[in-house]
N, C-alpha and C positions, 0 to 999 in steps of 0.2 A: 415825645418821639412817636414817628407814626408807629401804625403793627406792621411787623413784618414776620408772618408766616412764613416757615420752610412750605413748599407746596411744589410736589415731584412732577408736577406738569411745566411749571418756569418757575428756578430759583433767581432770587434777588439777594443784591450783596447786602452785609451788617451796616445798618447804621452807625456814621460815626460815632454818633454819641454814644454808642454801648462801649465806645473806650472807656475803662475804667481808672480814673486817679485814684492808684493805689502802693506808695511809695513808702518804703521803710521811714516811717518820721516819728520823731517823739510822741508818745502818750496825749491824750487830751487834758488840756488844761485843768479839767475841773474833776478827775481821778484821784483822791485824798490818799494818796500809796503812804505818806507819815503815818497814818492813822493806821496802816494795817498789820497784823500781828508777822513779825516776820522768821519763819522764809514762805515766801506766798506766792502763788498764782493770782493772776488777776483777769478774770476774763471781759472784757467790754462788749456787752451784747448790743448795743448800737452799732459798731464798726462789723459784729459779726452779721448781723442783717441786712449793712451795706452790702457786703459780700453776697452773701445769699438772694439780696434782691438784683444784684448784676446775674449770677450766675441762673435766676429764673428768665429772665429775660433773652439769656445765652441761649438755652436748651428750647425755648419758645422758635427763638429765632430760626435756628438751626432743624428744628422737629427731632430732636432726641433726649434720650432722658440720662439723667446724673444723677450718681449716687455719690452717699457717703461712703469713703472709704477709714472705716473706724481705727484700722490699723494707726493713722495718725492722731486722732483725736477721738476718743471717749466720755466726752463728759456728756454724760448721759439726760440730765437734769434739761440740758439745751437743746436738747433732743424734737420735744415739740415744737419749738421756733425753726429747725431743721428742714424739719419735716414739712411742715407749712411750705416751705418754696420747694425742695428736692423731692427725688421721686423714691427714696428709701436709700438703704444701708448693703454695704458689702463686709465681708467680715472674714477673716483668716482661718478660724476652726469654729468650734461650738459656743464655746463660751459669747464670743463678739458676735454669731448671729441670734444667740439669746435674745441678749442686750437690745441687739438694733430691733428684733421683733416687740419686745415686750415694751421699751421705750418708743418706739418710733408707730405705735399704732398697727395699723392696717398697711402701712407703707410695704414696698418690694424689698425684699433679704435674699441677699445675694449671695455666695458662699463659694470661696476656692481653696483648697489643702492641698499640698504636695502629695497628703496621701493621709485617709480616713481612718479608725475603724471600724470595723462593724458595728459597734455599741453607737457611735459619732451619727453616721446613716439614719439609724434608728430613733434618734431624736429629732436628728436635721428635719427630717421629712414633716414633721408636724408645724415647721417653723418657715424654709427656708424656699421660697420660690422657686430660687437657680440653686442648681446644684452642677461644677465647675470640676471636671478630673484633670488631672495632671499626665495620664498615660493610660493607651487604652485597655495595659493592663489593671490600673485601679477601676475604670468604667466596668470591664467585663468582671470583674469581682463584684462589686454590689449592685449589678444591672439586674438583676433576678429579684432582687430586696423592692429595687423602688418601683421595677414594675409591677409586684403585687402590691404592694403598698397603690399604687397609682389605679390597679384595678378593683380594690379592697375598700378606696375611698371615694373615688372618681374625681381627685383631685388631679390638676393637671402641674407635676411638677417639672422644669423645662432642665433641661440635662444639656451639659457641655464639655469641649475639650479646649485645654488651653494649647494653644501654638508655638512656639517659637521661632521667630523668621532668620535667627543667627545673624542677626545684624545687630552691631552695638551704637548705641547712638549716646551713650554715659559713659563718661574715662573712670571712673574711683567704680572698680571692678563689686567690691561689699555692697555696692546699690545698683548692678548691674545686672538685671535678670537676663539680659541674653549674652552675656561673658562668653567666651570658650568652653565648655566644661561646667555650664550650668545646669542644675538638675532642674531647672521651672520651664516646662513648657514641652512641646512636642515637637521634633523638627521635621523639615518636609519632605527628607527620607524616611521617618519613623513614621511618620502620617501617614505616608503613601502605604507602606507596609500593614502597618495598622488597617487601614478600610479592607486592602485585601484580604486579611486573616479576617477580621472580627464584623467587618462592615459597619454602618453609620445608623442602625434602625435603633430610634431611642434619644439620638443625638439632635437637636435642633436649633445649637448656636456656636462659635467659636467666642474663644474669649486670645487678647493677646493683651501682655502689657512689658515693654520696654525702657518707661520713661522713670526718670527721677529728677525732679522740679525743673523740667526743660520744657524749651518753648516749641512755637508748633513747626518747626523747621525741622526737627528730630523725630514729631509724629509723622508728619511729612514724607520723611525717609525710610520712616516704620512702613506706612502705608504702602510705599512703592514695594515695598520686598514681600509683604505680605499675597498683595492683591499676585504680584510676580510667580508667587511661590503656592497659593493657597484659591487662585479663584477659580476652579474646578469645585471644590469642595463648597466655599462661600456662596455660590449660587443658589443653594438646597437650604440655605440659613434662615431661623426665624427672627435672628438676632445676632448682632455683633458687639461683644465688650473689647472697648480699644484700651481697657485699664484704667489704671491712675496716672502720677507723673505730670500731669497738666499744671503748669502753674497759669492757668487763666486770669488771674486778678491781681497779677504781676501788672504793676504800671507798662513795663516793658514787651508784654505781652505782645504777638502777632495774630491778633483775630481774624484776618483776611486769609491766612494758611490754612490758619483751623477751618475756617466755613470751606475751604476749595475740597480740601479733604473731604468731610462731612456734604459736602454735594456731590464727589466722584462717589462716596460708599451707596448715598443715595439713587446715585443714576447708574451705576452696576447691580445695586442689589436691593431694589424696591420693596421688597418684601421681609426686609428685616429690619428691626427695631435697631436704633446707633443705641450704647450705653457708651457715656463717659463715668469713669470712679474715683475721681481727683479725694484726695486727704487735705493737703495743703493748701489746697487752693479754698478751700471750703474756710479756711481758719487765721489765712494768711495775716499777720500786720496786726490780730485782733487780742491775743492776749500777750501781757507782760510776767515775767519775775521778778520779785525785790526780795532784796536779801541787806545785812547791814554790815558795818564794817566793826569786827569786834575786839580785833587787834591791828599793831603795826609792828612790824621787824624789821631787820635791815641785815643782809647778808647777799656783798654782791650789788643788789637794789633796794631800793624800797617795796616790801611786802604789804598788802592788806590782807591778815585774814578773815573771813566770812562765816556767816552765821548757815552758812548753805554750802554744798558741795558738786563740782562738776560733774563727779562721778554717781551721785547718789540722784539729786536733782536736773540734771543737764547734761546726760550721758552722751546724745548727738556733736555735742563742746568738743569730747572726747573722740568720741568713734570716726565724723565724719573725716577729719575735723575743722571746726570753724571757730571764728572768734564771733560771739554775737555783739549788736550795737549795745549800748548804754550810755545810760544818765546818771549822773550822783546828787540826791538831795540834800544838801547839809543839813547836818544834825538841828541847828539853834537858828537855819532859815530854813526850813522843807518848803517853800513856796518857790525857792530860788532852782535851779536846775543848773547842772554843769556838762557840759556836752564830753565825752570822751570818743580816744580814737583810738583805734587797736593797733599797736606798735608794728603789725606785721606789715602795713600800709604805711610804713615809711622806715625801710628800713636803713637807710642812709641817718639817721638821727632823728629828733623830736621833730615835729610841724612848730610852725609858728606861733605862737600865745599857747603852746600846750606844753612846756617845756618839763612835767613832772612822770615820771616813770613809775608804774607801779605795779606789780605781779599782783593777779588778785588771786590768795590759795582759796580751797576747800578747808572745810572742819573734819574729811577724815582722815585717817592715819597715811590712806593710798600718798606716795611720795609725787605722783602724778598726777594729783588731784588740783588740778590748776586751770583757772576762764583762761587767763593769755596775760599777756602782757600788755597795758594800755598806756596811754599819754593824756594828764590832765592839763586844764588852765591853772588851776587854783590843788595844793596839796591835800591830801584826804588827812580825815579824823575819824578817829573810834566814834561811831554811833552815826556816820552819816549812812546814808540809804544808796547801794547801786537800783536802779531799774532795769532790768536785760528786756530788750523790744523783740517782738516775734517769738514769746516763748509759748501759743499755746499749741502748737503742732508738735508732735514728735516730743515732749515730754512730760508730762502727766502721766500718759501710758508707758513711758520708761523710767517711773523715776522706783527709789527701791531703798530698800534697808541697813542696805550694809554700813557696817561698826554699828547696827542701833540705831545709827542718823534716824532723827523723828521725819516722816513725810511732811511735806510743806502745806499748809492751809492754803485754801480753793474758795476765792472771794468771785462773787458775778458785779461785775455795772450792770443795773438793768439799765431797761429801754425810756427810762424814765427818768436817769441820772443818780441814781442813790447804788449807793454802795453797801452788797451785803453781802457777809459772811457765810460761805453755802456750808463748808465742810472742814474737822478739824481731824488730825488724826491721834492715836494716843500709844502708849508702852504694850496696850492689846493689840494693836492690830500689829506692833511688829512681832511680838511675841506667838500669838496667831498663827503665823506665816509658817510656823517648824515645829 
């Protein structure tokens, strides 16, 4: 592929090749998931460097920089492979720009809270590059902190407001930060307000984020209301965070939107740095969960219950909610795979050659504790293996203890084809926890 520099004197459009084949499909062939102690995370650090080496190429292209947004994924150990192609870490309170500093090297630590404390400030400052308020009354609250801090060290730490353009471009309102009546962001009545009372000395970047795994048709529409709404203020920026929400390495993806975007923010506002903070896209397609089948009931339907729970392990199952894809390896062939489909996608009766129905429940007490309803080719047994695809975004950092449920072991593919076991967990760390 040739280079293709962003360059604010003439831009040029993305290579096609930087499309990414990047499609929900089974696991790789040569992943030994029989072999692994189950209920487990599996992460494929091959498929995660694909990612990571489309999305360096992306920000190359384009001339802005991408963060990790740790909110989705934490595994930290993967951290220097990360790092290697991204330009650091963003992180929701203290604890996650810890992490992203102490694991991610020297990289950027990005940092936004609906609201700090004092004690929070006081650590952030030694760690976190950006520092992201929610309203300009949290700003004028610890703006005396960081500027001595800032003249005490002569470090230069870069200070922001988050936005909100009141434009929703997500219908499932729980992942929608610009809803009706959301508390994340500043609106551009309250901005306008805001500079008059308090003014902008101190401030030198907006941050805005709207998205939640949509394509660039919806940053798109962010953009228009923003620039509509906010490009008084924008002009004076040293920087603009347009969020996360990016699913970039969506096969489906519209890279031509994104670069139009990323050239109007260029050609308006030359002097600021673009951040993208994608989570998902960082992760997408690259890890699995398997869990096994430990019983079978029948009430109603055929049940499997599981050695792993939606609730405790797969909480997004629940919350969003969705059915995710899977595979069943039989017990006495694991080399063999059986494709399943999630009942919700047909809901007129079975598909053809899948004629078997089966709930698959949770191990905890929750009555609710349930993947979905699926349709196989072939009936399940005690001891065969599900694989659930796309699980290493959004649950790892969600999964949790309740009844006691043990956390699920945390196996890596490395980059070299071998399979190993990173992490287990045991009756201390739930015990621990309270």
């Amino acid at each position: 592929m040739e280079e293709n520099l962003y360059d604010v004197s003439h831009s040029r459009a993305l290579d096609p090749a930087m499309l990414l084949s990047n499609r929900l499909k089974p696991a790789p062939e040569d992943i030994p998931f029989g072999q692994v102690e189950t209920p487990a995370f599996v992460v494929d650090l091959r498929l995660l460097e694909d990612n990571l080496k489309f999305l360096a190429k992306l920000k190359e292209s384009l001339g802005i920089k991408i963060l990790l947004a740790q909110k989705a994924y934490s595994l930290y150990k993967t951290y220097p492979l990360i790092g290697s192609y991204l330009d650091g870490t963003t992180a929701s309170g203290l604890f996650e720009a810890r992490l992203g500093a102490e694991a991610m090297g020297d990289k950027e630590v990005h940092v936004f809270s609906p609201a700090y404390k004092e004690s929070d400030i006081e650590q952030l400052l030694g760690m976190a590059k950006h520092l992201i308020f929610n309203s300009f009354s949290q700003w004028v609250r610890h703006r005396d902190q960081i500027m001595d801090y800032k003249a005490r060290t002569g470090q230069n730490i870069h200070c922001g407001l988050r936005i909100n353009p009141n434009i929703s471009v997500t219908d499932h309102d729980m992942y929608n930060p610009a809803a009706p009546g959301s508390r994340l962001g500043i609106t551009v009545e309250a901005f306008r307000e805001g500079v008059l009372y308090y003014g902008l000395d101190g401030i030198d970047g907006l941050h805005f984020h709207t998205l939640c795994e949509d394509n660039s048709d919806a940053l798109a529409k962010t953009w228009e209301n923003i620039v509509t709404q906010f490009d008084p203020w924008l002009k004076g920026m040293a920087w603009i965070n347009m969020g996360g929400g990016h699913h970039l390495t969506r096969e489906d993806y519209d890279l031509s939107i994104l670069a139009d975007v990323i050239e109007d923010a260029h050609r308006r506002y030359p002097k600021a740095q673009i951040y993208l903070e994608p989570g998902e896209a960082v992760v997408l397609n690259t890890g699995f969960f398997v869990s096994q089948v430990e019983d079978l009931l029948y009430n109603s339907l055929d049940i499997a219950v599981l050695d792993s729970s939606a609730t405790c392990h797969m909480p997004d199952v629940l919350e969003v909610p969705y059915q995710p894809k899977l595979f069943v390896l039989k017990g006495n062939k694991p080399e063999r795979r059986i494709e399943a489909i999630a009942a919700s996608e047909y809901p007129d009766g079975p598909p053809e050659n899948s004629p078997f129905l089966y709930r698959l429940g949770g191990t905890s007490c929750l009555a609710g504790d349930v993947v979905g309803d699926y349709y196989f080719s072939e009936k399940i047994d005690i001891g065969d293996r599900l694989v659930f695809l796309d699980m290493a975004l959004y649950t790892m950092v969600k999964t949790n203890t309740f009844n006691g449920i043990p956390l699920p072991a945390i196996y890596l593919m490395d980059r070299d084809g071998y399979l190993k076991k990173m992490k287990t967990f045991s009756y201390e760390d739930f015990k621990s926890r309270l």
